[in-house]
N, C-alpha and C positions, 0 to 999 in steps of 0.2 A: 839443522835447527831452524825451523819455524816461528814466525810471531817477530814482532817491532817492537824495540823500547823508544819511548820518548821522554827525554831529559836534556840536559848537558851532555852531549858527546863527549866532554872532558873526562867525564866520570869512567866511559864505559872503553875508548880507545886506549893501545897501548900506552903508557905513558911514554915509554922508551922513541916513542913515534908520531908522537904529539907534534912537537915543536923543537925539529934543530937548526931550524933557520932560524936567525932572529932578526923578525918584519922590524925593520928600526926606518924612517924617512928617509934617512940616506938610501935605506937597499929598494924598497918600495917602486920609486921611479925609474929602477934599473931595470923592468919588465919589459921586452922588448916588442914589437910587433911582431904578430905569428905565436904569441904565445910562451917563450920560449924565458926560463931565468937565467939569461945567459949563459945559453947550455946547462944549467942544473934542471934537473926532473924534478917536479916537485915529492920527495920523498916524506913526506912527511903530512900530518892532516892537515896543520893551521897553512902550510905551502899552499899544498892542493885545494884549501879552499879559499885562502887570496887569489890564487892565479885561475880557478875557473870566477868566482865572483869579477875579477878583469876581464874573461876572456866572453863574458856573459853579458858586461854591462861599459867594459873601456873605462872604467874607475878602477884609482888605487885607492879608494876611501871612500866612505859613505856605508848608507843602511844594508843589509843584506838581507834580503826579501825571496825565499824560494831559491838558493842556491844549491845545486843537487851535484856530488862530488862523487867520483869514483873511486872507490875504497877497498883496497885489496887487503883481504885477512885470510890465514891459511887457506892461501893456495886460489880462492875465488876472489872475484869481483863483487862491490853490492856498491847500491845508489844510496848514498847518507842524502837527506832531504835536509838544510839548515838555516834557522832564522837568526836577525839579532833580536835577542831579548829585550824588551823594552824597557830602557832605564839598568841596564846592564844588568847587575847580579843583584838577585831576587829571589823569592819562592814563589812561585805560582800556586795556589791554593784553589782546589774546584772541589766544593764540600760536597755537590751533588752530582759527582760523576766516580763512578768505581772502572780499576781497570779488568781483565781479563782474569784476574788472578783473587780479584774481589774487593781488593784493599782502596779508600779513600787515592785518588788522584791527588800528589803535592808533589811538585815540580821545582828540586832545588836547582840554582842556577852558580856558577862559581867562575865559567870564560867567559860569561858574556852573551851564550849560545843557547836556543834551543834545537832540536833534530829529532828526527825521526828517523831512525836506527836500526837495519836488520838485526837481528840476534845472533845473525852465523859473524856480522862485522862487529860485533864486541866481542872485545880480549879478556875480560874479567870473566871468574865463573859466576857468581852471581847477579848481572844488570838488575833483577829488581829489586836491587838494595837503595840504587841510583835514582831510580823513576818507575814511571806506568810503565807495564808490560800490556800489548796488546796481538791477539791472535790475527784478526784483518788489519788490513793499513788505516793507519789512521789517517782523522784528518787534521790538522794544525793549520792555525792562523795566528799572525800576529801583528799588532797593531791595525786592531778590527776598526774600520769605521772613521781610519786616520786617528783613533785614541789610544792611550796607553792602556791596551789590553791584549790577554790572548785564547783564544778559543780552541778547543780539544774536542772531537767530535761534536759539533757543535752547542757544547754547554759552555759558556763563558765563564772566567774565571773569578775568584773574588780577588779583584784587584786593586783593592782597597780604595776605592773611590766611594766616595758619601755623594748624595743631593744635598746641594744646597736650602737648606730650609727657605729661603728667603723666596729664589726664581726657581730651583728645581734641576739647575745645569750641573752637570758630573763635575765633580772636584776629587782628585787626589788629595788623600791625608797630608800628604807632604804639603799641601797648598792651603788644608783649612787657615780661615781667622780666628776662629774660636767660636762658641756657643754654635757650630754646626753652620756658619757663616761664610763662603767662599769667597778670593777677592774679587770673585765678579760684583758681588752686594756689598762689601766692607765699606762702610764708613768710617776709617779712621779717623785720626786728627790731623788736619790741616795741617803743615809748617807754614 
């Protein structure tokens, strides 16, 4: 099977194989030099992709920017390409990008994660239930520019940021003042 999907990898890996480790702070710091989880193999996805995002960058914590994991599904090997989502779980919404298949691009999010996804490494018969199906590789970026965005073949998303009426600087909804007002320009009231 041919073609990528990109979405949440939660969606589209076995669940049974998801996560049976459970990353808790206690266990986290137990990763030893060399790679190794005290003798356990990372068996599992959310394992294997703490322990290469470690062996990638010597962090047990922080952003994951292009962490690329090796994922065995009947019987082969494939590279999961994975981001963290900005702002964790979310939809990503690209009203002006279709994927392979024809359908509007909306990118739901539920771990936290986006990826770019052989098709032979999803377990589920259907991935485009999940997310975009694409025949070439895509491309994916996220948090463009240092902002809270993410880009898919290079069409940016609508990621719900307004211009501020006032100076014109990107504002997230979550941060309007009202009347299209950002705190960059807010003039509240004093205390």
């Amino acid at each position: 099977m041919s073609g990528y999907y990109v979405g949440d990898p939660c969606y589209v890996i076995d669940d049974a194989r998801w996560s049976d480790i459970t990353f808790t702070k206690d266990y986290i710091p137990r990763i030893v030099p060399g790679g190794d989880f005290e003798g356990l193999e990372p068996k599992d996805f959310c394992s294997a992709l703490y322990h290469q995002h470690w062996l990638d960058t010597g962090k047990t914590q922080g952003q994951m920017e292009n962490v690329n994991v090796k994922w065995e599904q009947g019987g082969k090997t494939f590279t999961v390409e994975v981001y963290d989502s900005p702002g964790g779980d979310a939809t990503w919404e690209f009203p002006r990008l279709t994927d392979d298949l024809g359908r509007k691009v909306s990118l739901d999010v539920d771990a936290g994660l986006l990826a770019v996804v052989p098709l032979g490494a999803c377990a589920v018969p259907n991935p485009e239930y999940y997310g975009a199906i694409f025949d070439s590789y895509p491309f994916l970026e996220v948090w463009v520019d240092g902002e809270y965005r993410v880009s898919l073949n290079d069409v940016m998303c609508d990621d719900g940021c307004f211009e501020c009426e006032e100076c014109g600087d990107r504002v997230h909804m979550f941060d309007m003042m009202g009347d299209g007002v950002g705190p960059c320009c807010y003039e509240g009231e004093e205390e």
